[in-house]
N, C-alpha and C positions, 0 to 999 in steps of 0.2 A: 428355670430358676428353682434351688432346692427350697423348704418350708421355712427353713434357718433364716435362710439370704430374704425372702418374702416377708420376714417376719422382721427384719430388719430395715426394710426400706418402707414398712408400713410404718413401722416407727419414728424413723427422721423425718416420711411425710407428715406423722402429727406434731413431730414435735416443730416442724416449720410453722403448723397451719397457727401453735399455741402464741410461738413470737410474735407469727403476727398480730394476734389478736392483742398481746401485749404491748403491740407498740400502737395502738390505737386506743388505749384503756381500757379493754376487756380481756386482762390477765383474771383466770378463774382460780378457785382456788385447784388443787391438783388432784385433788380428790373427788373432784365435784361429777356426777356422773360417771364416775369412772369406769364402770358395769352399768345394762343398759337398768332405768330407774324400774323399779316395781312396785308395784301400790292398787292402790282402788280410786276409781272416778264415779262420781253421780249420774252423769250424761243418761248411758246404755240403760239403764233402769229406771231411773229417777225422771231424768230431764224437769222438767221446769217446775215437778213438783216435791223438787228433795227441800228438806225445811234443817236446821239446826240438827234436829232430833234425831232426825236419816242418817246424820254425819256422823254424829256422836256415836251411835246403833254399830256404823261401820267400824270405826274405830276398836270399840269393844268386840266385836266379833275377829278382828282381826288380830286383838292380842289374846282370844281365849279360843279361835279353833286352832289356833299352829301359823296361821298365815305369815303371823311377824316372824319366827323362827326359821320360815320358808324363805324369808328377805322381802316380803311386803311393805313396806316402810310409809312411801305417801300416803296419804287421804286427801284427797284431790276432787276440791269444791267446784263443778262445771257453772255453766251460766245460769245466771237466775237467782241469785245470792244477790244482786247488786239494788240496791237504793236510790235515792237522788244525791248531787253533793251539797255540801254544805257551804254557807260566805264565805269560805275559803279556797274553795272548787278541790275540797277533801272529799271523795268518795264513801258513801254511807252504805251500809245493807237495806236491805230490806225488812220488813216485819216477821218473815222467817227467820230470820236470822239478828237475834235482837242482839249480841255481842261478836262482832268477829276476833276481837281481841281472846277472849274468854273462851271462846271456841278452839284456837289455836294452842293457847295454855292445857284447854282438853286434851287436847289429840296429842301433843310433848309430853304430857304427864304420861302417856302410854308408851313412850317410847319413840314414835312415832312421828314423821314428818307431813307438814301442813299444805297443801297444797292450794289455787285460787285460779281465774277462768278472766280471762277480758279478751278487749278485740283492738287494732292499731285504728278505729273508723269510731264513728260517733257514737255508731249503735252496736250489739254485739249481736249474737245472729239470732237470738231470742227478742230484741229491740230494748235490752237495757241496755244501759249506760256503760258505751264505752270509754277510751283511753286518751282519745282522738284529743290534742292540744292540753292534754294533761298526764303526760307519761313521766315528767318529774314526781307531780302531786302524787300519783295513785302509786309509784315506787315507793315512795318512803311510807304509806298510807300500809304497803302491803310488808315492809318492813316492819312496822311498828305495829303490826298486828301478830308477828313470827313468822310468815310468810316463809316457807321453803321453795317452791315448786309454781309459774308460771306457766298455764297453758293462754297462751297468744294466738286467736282465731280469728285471720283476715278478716269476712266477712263482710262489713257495710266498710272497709278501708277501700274498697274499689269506688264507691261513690266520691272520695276525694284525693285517692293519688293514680298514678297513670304507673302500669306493670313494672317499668324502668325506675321506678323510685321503691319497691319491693325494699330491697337490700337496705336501704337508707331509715327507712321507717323500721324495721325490728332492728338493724345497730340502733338506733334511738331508744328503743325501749330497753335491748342491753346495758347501754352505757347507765344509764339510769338508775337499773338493777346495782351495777357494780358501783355504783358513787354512791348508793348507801351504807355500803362496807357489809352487805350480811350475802350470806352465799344464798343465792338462788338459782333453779334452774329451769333456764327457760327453755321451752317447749314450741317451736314456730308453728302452726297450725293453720298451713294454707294451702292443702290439698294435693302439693306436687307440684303447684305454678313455679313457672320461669326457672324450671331444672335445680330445686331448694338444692337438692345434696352437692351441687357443683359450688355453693358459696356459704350452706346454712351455718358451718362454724366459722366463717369467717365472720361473719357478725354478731358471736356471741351466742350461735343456737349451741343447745344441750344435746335436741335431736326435735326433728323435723318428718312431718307431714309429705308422706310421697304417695298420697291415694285420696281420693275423692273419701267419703264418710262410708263404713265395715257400716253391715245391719248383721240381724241373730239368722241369719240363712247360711246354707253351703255353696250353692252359684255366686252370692257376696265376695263370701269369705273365701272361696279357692282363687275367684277370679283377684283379688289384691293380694293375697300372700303368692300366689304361685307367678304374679308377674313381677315381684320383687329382683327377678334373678337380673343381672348385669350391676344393680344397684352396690353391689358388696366392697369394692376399692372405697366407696367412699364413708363407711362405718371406720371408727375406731375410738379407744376410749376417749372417753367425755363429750361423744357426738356420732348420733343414733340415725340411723333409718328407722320412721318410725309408718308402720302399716296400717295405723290407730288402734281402738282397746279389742281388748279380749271380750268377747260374747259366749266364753264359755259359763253354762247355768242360768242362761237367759229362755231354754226351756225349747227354742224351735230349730236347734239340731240333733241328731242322736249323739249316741257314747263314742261311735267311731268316729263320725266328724268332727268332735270337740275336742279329742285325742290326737286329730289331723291338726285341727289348730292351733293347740298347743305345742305341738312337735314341731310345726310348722315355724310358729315366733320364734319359738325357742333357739332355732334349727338358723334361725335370720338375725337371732342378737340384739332382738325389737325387745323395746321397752316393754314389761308387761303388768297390764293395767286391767286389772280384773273391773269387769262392769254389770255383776250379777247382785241381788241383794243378797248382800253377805248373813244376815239375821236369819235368812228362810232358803240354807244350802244343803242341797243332799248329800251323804258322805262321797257320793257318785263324784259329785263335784267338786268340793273339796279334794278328793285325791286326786284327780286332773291336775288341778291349780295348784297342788304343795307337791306334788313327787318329787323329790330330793334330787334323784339322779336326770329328770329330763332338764329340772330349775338351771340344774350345775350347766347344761351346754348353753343357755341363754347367757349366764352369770360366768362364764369362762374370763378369767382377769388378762387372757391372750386380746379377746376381741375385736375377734374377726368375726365377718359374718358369711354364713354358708354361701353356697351356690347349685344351680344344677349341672349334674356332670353327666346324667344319659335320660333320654325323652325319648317313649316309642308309645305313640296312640295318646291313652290316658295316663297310661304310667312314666314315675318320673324317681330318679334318686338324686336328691343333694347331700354336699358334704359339707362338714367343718371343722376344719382342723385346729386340735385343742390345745391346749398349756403342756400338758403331760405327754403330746406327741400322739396323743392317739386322735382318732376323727370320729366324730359324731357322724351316722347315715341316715336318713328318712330314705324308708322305702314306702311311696305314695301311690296311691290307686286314686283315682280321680273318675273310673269306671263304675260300670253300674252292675260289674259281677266281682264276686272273689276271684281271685289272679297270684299265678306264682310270680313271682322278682325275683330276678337275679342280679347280683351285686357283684360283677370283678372286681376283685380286690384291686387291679392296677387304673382300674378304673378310677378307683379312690384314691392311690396315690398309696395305698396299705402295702404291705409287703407280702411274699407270696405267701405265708402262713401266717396268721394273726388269730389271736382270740376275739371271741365274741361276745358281747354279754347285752341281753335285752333291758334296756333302759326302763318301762312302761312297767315289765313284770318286775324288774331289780332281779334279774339271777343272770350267772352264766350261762351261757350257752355250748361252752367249749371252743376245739380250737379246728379251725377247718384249713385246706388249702387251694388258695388259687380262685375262690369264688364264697358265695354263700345266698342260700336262696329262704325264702319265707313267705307261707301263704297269707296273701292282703287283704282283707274286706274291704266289700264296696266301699270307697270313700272312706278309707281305713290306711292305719299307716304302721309300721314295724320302725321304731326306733332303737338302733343300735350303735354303742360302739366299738369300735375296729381299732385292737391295739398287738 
């Protein structure tokens, strides 16, 4: 099957997966996720002790290093923001967070999209207050604060549903979302259970959880991005495989593994959610996180998401093939020495002479035939692409 014909049948599978979802009341809008989301979350950094101030912090930082321009958009409040509810079983913040209205209006005045954290169970995995028999109340609650962006994290939901009611409970909190008429996107965050990517847009997911919780290490982080591969049939716009956030600038991997990471999302069409504190970033990191040309193969409005097409030892090359016909390559080293890679071009589906151009450095490379090789650092990767 040629890229054309593939790229066509990827097509009418979403556009089947869309109807359906229409004819059950969870027509989104068309736009919504339409490229995988990018933004910033609390969690990776912050966790339980991010306050209003962390938020606001991020927000600014995101419209004065370049981030927004990079397509960073959300700011994306994790757990720990949440309060008691009120005689109305209206959802309140907590003493960190003395306005979430007003907070929200912050982060829009910047341009910038709002994001918020719960769980489908009583408690959320921090033990505030979940959603659990109040998924009407806390949607309009999260609508009427501006609310753009739902991350939904099983968590204490296995205390009162049984694996088989999964699917039923996040369309509940979808339909929800969609009966207050404001675009949101939800985020199902349940680790991979019960095979999410075989049903998660059928219930209104945006993009879906298919890995237990990333930490800031390389055994982590190779072992969930690198077992992504088979996953890719089931990406396309407006509904993610999602491998969780970014740990690049969290301080405990080097310049090459954060570069593997990044290539690596990128390379997979994964939402990318920086979780570093944006206020205290080195420009190291920074250019990681905004490089134009690696952002472009995540943000491909084709989206499709890579794969691996050869595996010898620790080395491995995926591809992805782009809008403009050309294919993104990661050439990964997963080894513990520098390593040459070679890359047959038919291997990628490239034609027998194609140019090259290094993504990470932004220059060509020129135009080679029938192959191309480039040496890897340990744990190090060569992103190019093959046009």
């Amino acid at each position: 099957m040629n890229s054309t014909l593939r790229w066509l049948v990827r097509a009418m599978l979403w556009l089947l997966v869309a109807t359906a979802a229409a004819g059950i009341g969870l027509a989104q809008e068309p736009t919504l996720a339409a490229t995988p989301p990018m933004g910033w979350n609390s969690w990776n950094h912050f966790a339980c002790k991010v306050t209003d101030g962390d938020v606001r912090a991020a927000a600014d930082a995101i419209v004065s290093n370049g981030m927004k321009d990079a397509g960073y958009i959300y700011v994306n409040v994790d757990d720990c923001w949440q309060g008691k509810r009120d005689e109305h079983g209206m959802i309140q913040p907590n003493q960190k967070f003395p306005d979430m209205k007003a907070l929200g209006e912050y982060i829009h005045s910047k341009g910038l999209k709002f994001g918020i954290y719960s769980s489908p169970g009583p408690k959320t995995c921090a033990k505030h207050e979940g959603s659990y028999t109040h998924e009407d109340d806390d949607a309009r609650q999260y609508a009427a604060w501006g609310v753009d962006f739902l991350k939904y994290d099983w968590c204490s939901a296995d205390r009162v549903y049984k694996p088989d009611e999964m699917q039923a409970v996040y369309r509940k909190m979808a339909e929800a979302l969609h009966r207050t008429g404001r675009p949101i996107v939800l985020s199902l965050c349940q680790y991979g259970l019960e095979s999410v990517w075989t049903w998660g847009a059928s219930v209104g997911g945006n993009l879906w959880r298919t890995t237990e919780d990333i930490n800031d290490s390389w055994d982590r982080m190779s072992d969930i991005g690198f077992e992504q591969n088979g996953l890719e049939k089931y990406a396309a716009p407006g509904h993610w495989n999602d491998p969780d956030m970014l740990e690049v600038g969290n301080g405990k991997m080097s310049h090459d593994e954060y570069q593997t990471h990044m290539s690596l999302w990128c390379l997979l069409a994964a939402p990318l959610l920086a979780g570093n504190d944006l206020s205290k970033m080195s420009e190291e990191t920074l250019a990681i996180l905004t490089n134009p040309e690696v952002i472009a193969v995540d943000q491909d409005p084709r989206g499709v998401q890579g794969h691996r097409v050869w595996e010898e030892g620790p080395y491995e090359i995926w591809t992805k093939p782009l809008t403009d016909g050309a294919i993104a390559v990661g050439l990964f080293n997963r080894g513990e020495d520098a390593e040459e890679i070679k890359l047959d071009f038919s291997a990628a589906g490239a034609p027998e002479s194609a140019s090259v151009r290094d993504l990470w450095a932004r220059k060509a490379l020129g135009t080679f035939t029938g192959s191309f090789s480039a040496k890897v650092p340990k744990h190090g990767v060569v992103l190019i692409k093959v046009k």
